[in-house]
N, CA, C and O atoms as a Tinker XYZ file with bonds, in Angstrom:
   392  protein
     1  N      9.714000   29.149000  -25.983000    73     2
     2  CA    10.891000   28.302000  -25.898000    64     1     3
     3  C     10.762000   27.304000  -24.740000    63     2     4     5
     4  O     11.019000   26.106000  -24.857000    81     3
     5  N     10.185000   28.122000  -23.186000    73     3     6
     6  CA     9.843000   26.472000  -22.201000    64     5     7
     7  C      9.320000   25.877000  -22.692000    63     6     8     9
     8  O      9.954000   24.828000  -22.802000    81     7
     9  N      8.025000   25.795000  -23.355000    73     7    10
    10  CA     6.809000   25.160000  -23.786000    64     9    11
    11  C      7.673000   24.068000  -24.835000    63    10    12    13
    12  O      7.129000   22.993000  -25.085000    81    11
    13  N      8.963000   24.360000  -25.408000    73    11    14
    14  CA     9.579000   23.279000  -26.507000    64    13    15
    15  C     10.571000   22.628000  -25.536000    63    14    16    17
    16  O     10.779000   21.415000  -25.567000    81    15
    17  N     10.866000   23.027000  -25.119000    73    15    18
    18  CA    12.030000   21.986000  -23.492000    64    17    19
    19  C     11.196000   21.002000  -23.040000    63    18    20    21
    20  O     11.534000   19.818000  -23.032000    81    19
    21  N      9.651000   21.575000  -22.493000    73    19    22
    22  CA     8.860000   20.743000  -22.287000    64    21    23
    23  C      8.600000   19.573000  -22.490000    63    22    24    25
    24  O      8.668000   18.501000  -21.889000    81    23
    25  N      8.157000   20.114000  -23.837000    73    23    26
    26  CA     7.718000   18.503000  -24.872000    64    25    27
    27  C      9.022000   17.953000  -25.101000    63    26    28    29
    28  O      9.003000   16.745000  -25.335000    81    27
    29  N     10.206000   18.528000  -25.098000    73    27    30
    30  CA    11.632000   17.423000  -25.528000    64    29    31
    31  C     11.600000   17.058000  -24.032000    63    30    32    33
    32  O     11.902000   15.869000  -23.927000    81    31
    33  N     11.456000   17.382000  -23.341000    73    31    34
    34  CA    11.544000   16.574000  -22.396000    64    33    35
    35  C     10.216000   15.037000  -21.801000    63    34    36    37
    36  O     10.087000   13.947000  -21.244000    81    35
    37  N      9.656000   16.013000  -22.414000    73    35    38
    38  CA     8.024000   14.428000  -22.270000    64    37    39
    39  C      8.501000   13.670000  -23.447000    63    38    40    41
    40  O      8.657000   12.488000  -23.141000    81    39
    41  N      8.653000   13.802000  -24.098000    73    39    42
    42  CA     9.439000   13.111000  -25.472000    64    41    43
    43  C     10.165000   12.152000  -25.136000    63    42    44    45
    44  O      9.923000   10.980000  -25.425000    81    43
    45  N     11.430000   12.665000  -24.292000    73    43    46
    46  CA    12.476000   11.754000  -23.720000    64    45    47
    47  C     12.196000   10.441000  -23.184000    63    46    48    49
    48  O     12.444000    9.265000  -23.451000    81    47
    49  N     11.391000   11.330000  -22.057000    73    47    50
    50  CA    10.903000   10.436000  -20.913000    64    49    51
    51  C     10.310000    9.132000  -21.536000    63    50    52    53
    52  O     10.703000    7.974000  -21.391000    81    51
    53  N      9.046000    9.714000  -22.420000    73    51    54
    54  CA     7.975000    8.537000  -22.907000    64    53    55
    55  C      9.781000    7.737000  -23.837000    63    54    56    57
    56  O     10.349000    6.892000  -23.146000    81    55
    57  N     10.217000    7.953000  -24.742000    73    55    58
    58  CA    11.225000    7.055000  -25.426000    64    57    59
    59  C     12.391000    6.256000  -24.403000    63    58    60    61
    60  O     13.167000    5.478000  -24.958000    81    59
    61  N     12.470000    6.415000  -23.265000    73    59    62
    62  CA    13.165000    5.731000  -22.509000    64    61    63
    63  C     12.873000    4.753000  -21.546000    63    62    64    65
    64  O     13.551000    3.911000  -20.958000    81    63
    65  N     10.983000    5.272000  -21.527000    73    63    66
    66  CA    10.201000    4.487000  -20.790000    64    65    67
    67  C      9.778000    3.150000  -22.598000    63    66    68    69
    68  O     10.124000    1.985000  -22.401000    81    67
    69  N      9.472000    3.287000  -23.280000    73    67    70
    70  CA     9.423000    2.331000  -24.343000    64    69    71
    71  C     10.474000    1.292000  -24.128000    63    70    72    73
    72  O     10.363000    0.069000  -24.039000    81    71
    73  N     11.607000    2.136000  -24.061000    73    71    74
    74  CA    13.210000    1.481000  -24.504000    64    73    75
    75  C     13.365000    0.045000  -23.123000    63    74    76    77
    76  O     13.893000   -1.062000  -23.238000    81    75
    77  N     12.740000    0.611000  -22.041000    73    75    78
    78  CA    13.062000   -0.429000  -20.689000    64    77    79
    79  C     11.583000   -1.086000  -20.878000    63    78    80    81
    80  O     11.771000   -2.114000  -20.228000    81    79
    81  N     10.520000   -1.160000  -21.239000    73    79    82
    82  CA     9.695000   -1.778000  -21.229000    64    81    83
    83  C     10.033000   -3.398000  -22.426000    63    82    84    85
    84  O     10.028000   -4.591000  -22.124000    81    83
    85  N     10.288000   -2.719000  -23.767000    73    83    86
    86  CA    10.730000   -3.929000  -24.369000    64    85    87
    87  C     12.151000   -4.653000  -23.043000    63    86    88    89
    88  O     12.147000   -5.733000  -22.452000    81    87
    89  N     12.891000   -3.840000  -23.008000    73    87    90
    90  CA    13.904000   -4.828000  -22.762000    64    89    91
    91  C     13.750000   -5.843000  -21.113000    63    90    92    93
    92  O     14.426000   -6.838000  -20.849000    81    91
    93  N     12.512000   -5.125000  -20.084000    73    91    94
    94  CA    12.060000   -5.855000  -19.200000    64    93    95
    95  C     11.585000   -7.038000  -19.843000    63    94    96    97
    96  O     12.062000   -8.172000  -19.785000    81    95
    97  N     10.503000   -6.592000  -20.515000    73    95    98
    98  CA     9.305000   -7.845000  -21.808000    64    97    99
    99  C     10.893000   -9.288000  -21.873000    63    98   100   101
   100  O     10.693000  -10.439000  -21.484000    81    99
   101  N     12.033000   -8.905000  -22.324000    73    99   102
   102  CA    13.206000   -9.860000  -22.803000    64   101   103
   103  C     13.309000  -10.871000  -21.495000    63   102   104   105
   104  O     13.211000  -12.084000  -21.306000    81   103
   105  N     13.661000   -9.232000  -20.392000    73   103   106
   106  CA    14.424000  -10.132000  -19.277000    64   105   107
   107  C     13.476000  -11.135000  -18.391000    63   106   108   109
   108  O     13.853000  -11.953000  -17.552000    81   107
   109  N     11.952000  -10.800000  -18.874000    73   107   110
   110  CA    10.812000  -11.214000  -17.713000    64   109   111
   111  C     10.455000  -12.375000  -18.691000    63   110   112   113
   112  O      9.804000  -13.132000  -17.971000    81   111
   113  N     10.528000  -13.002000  -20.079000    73   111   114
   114  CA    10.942000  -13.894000  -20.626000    64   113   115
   115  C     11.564000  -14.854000  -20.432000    63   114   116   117
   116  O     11.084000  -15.966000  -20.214000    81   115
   117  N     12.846000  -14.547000  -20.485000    73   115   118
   118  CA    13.982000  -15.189000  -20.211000    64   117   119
   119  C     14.318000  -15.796000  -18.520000    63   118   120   121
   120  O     15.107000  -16.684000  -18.196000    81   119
   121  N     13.422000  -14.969000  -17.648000    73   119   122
   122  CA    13.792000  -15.665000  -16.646000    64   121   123
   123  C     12.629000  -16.547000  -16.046000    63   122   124   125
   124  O     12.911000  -17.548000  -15.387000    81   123
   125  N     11.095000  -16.110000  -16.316000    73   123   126
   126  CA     9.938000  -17.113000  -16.023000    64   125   127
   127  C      9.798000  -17.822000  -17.079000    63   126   128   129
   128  O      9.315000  -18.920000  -16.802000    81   127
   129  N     10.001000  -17.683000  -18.130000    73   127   130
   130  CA     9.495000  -18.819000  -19.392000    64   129   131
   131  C     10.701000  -19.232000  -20.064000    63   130   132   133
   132  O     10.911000  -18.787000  -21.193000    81   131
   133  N     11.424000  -19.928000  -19.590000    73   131   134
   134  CA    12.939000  -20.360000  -20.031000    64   133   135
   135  C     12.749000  -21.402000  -20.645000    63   134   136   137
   136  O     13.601000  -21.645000  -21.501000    81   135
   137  N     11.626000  -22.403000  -20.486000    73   135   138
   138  CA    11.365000  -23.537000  -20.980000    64   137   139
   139  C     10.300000  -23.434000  -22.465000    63   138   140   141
   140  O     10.099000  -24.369000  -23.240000    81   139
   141  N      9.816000  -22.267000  -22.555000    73   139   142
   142  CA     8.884000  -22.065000  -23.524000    64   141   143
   143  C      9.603000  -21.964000  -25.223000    63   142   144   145
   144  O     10.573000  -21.275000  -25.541000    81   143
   145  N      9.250000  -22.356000  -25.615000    73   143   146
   146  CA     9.920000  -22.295000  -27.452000    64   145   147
   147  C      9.054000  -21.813000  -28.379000    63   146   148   149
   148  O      7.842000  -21.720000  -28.185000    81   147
   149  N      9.732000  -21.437000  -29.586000    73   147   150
   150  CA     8.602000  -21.037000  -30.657000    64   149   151
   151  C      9.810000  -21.202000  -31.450000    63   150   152   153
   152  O     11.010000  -21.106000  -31.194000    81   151
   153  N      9.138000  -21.477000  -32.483000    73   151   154
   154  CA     9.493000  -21.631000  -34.216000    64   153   155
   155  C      8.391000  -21.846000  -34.898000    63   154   156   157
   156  O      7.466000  -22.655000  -34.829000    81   155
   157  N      8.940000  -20.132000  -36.198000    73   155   158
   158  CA     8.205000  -19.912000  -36.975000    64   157   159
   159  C      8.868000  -20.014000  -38.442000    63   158   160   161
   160  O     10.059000  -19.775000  -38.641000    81   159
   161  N      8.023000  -20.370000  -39.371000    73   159   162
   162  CA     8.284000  -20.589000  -40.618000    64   161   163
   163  C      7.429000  -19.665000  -41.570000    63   162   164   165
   164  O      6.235000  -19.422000  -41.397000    81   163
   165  N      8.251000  -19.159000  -42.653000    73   163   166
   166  CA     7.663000  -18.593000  -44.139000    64   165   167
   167  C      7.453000  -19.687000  -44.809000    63   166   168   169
   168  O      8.406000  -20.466000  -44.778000    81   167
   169  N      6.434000  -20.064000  -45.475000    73   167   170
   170  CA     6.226000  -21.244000  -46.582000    64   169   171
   171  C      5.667000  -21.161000  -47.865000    63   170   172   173
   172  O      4.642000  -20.488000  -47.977000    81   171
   173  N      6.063000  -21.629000  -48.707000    73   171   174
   174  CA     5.726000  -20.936000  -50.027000    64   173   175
   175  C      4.102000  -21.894000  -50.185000    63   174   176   177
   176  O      4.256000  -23.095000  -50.409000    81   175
   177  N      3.178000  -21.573000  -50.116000    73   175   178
   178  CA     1.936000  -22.331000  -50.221000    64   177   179
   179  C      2.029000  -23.465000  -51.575000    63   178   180   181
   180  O      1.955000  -24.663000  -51.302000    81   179
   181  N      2.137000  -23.181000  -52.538000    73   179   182
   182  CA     2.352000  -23.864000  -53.825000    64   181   183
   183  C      3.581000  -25.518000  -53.559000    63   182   184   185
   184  O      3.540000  -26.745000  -53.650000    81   183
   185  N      4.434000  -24.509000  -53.235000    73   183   186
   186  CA     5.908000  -26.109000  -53.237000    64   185   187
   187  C      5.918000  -26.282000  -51.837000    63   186   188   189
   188  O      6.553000  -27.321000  -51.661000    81   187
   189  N      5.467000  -25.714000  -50.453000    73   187   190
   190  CA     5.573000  -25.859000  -49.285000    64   189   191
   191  C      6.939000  -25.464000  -49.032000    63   190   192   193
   192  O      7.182000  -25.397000  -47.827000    81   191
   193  N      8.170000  -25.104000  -50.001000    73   191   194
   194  CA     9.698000  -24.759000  -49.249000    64   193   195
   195  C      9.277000  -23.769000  -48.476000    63   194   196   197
   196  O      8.390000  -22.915000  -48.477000    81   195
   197  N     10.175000  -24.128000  -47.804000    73   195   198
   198  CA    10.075000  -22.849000  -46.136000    64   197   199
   199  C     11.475000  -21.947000  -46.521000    63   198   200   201
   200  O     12.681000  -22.194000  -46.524000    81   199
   201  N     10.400000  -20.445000  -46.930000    73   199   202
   202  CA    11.940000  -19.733000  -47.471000    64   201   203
   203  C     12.795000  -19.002000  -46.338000    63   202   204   205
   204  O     13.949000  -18.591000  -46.461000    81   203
   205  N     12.017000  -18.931000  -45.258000    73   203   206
   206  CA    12.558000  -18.529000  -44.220000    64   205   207
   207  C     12.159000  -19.205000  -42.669000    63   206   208   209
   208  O     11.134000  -19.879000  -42.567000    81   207
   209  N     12.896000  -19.007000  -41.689000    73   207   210
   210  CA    12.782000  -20.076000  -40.455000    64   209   211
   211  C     13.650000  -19.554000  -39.066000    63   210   212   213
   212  O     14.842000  -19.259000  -39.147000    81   211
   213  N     13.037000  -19.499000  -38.045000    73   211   214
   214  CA    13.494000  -18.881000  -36.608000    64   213   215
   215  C     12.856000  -19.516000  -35.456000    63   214   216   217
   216  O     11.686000  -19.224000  -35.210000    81   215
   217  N     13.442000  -20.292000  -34.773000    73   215   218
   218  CA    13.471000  -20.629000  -33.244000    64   217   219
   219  C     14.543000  -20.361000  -32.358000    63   218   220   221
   220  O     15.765000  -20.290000  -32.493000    81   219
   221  N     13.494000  -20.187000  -31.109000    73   219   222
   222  CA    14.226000  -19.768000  -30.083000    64   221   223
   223  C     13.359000  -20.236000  -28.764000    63   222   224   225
   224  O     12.200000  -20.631000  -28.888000    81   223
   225  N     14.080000  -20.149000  -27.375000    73   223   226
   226  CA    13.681000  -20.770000  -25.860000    64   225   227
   227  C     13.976000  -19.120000  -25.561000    63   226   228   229
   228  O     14.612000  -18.291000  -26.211000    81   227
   229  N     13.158000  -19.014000  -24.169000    73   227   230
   230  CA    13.102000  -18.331000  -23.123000    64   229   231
   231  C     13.048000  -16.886000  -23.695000    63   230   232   233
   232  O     12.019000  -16.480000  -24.237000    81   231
   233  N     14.338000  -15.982000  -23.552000    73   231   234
   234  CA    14.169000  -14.570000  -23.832000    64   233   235
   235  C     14.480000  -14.688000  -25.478000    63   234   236   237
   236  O     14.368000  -13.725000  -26.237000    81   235
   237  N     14.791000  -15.708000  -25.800000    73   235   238
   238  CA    15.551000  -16.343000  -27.533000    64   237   239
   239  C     14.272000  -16.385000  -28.402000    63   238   240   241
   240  O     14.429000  -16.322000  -29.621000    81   239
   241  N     12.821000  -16.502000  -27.815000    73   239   242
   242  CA    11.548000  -16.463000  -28.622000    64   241   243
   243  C     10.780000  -15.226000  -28.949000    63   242   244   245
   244  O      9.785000  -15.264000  -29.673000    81   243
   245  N     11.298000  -13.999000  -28.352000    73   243   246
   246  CA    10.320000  -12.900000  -28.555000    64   245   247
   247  C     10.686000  -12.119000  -29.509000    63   246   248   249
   248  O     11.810000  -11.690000  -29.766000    81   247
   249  N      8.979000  -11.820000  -30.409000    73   247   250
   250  CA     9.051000  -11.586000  -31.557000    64   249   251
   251  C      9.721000  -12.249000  -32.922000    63   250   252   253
   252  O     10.159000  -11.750000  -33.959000    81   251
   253  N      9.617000  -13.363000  -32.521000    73   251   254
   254  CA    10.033000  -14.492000  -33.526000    64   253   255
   255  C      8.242000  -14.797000  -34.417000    63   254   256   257
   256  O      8.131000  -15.610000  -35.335000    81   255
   257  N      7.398000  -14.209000  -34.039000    73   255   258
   258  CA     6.470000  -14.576000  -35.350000    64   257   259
   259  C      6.380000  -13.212000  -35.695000    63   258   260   261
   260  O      6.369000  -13.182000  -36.926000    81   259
   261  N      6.294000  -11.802000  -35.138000    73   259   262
   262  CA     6.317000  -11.283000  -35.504000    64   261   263
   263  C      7.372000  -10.719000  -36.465000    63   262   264   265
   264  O      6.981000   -9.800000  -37.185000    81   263
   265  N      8.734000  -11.146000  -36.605000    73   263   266
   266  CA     9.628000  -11.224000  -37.553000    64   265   267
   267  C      9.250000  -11.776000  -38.569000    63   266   268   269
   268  O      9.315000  -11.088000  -39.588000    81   267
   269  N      8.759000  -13.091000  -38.694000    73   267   270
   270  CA     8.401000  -13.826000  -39.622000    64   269   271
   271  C      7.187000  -13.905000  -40.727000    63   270   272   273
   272  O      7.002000  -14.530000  -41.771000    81   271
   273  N      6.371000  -12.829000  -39.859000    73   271   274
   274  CA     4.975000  -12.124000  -40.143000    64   273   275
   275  C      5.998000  -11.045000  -41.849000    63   274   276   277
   276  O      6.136000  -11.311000  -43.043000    81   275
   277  N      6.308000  -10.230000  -41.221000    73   275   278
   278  CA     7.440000   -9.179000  -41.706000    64   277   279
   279  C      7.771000   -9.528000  -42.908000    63   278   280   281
   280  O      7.483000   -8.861000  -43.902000    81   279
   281  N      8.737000  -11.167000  -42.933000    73   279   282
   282  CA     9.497000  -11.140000  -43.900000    64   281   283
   283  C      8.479000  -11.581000  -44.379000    63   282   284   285
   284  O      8.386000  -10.870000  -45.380000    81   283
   285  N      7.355000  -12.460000  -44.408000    73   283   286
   286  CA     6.284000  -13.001000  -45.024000    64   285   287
   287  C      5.603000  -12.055000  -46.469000    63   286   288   289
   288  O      5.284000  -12.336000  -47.624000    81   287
   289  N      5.620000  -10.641000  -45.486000    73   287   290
   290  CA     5.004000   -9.567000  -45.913000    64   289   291
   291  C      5.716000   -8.911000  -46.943000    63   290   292   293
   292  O      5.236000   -8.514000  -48.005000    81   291
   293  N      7.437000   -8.780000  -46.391000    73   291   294
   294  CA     8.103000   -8.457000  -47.674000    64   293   295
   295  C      8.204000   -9.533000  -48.826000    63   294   296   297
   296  O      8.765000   -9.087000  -49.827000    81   295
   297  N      7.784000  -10.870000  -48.918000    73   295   298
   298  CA     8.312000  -11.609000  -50.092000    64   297   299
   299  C      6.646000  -11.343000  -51.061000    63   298   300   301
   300  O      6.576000  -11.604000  -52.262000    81   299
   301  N      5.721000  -10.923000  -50.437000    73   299   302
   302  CA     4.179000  -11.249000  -50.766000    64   301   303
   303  C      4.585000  -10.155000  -51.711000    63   302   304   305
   304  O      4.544000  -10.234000  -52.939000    81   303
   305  N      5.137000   -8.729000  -50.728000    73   303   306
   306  CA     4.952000   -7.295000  -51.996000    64   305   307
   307  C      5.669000   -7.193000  -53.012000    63   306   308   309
   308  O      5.376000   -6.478000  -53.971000    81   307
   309  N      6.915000   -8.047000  -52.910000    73   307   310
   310  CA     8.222000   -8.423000  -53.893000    64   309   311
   311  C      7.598000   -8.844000  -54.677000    63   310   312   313
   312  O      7.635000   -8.168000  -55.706000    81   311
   313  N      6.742000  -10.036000  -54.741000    73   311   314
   314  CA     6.151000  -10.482000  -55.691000    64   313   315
   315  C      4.803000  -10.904000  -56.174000    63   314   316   317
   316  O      4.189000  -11.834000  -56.696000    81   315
   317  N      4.664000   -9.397000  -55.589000    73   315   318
   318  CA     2.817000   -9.112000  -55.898000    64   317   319
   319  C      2.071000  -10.418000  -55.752000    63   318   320   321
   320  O      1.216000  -10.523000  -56.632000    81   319
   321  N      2.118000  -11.492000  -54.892000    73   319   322
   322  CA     1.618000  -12.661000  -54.580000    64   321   323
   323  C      0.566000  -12.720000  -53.097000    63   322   324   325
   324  O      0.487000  -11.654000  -52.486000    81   323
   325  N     -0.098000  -13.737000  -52.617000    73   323   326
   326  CA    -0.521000  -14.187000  -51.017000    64   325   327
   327  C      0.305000  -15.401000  -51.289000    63   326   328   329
   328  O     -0.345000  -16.409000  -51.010000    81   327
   329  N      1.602000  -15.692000  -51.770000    73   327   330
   330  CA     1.812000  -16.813000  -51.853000    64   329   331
   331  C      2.610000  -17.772000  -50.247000    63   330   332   333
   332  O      2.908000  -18.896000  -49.842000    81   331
   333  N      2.616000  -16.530000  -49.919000    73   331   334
   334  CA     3.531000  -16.675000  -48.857000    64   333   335
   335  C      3.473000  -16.656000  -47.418000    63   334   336   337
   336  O      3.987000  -15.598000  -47.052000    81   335
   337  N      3.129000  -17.261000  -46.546000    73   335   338
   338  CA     2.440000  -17.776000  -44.909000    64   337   339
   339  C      3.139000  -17.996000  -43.786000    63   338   340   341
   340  O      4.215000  -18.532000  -44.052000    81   339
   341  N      2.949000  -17.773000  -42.451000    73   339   342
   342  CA     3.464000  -17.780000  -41.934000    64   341   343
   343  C      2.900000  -18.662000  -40.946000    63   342   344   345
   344  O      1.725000  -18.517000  -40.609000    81   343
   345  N      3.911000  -19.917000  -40.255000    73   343   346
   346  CA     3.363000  -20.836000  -39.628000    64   345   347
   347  C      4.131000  -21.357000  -38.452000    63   346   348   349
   348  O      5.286000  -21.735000  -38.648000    81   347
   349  N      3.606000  -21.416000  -37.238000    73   347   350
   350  CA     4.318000  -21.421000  -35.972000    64   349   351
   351  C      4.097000  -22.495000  -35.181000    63   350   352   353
   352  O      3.126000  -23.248000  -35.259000    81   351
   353  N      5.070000  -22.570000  -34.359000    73   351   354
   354  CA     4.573000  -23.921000  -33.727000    64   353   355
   355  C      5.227000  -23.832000  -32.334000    63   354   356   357
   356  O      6.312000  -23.285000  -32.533000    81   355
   357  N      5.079000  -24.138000  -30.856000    73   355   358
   358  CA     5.379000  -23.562000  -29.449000    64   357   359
   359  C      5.610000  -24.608000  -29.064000    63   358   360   361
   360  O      5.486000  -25.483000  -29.921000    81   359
   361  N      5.928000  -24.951000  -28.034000    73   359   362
   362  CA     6.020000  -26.162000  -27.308000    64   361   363
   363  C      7.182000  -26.225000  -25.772000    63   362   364   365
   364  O      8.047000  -25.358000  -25.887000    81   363
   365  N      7.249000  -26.612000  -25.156000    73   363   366
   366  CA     8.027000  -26.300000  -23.780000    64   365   367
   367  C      9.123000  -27.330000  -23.476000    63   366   368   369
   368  O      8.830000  -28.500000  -23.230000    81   367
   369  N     10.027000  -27.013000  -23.489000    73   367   370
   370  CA    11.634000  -27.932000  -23.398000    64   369   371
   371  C     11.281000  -27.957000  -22.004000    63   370   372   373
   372  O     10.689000  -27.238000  -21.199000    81   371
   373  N     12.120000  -29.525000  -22.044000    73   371   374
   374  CA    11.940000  -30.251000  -20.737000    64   373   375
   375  C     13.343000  -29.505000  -19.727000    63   374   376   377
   376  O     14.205000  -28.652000  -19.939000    81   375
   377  N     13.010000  -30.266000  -18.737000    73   375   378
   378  CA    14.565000  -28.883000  -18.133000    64   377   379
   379  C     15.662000  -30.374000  -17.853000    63   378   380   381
   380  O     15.405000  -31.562000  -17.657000    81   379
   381  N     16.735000  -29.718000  -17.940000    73   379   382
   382  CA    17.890000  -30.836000  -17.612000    64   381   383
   383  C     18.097000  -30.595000  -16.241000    63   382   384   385
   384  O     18.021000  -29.544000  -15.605000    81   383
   385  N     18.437000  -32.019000  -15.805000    73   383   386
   386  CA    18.362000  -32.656000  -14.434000    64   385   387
   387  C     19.991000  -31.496000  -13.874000    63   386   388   389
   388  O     20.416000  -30.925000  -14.879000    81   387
   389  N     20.604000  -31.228000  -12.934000    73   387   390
   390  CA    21.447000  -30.781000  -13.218000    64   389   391
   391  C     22.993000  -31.694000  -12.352000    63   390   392
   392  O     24.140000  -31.302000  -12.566000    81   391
């Protein structure tokens, strides 16, 4: 029975240490790369419509291709296709004078 406290307890630990690592990853984002952007697009290769689309600045960009990777992935298995891509583009907002 210690030996199972144990591991719920290394268990814990490691899931709470995950839980503050993403959400540092946000805040250490958001406060050194405030100027950084990303937008990513799903595109249908054939007609080029973009069936899906996400941008964001600073802590507003993370995991924005990897979302887009995702839905990419769910429209491909929906419809047994590669029809479907994912395409990104970064670039750094200028800062306002204040």
């Amino acid at each position: 029975m210690n030996r199972y406290k144990t591991r719920l307890f290394q268990f814990s630990v490691a899931l709470v240490l995950v839980a503050l690592t993403i959400s540092c990853a946000n805040i250490f984002q958001g406060l050194f790369f405030e100027s950084s952007c990303k937008k990513c697009d799903v595109i249908e290769k054939r007609s080029g419509k973009v069936m899906y689309s996400n941008e964001g600045c600073g802590s507003n960009n993370v995991d924005i291709d990897e979302n887009a990777k995702i839905y990419a992935y769910d429209l491909n298995e929906q419809y047994h296709s590669f029809e479907y891509v994912v395409s990104c583009k970064t670039w750094k907002k200028k800062k306002e004078e204040k």
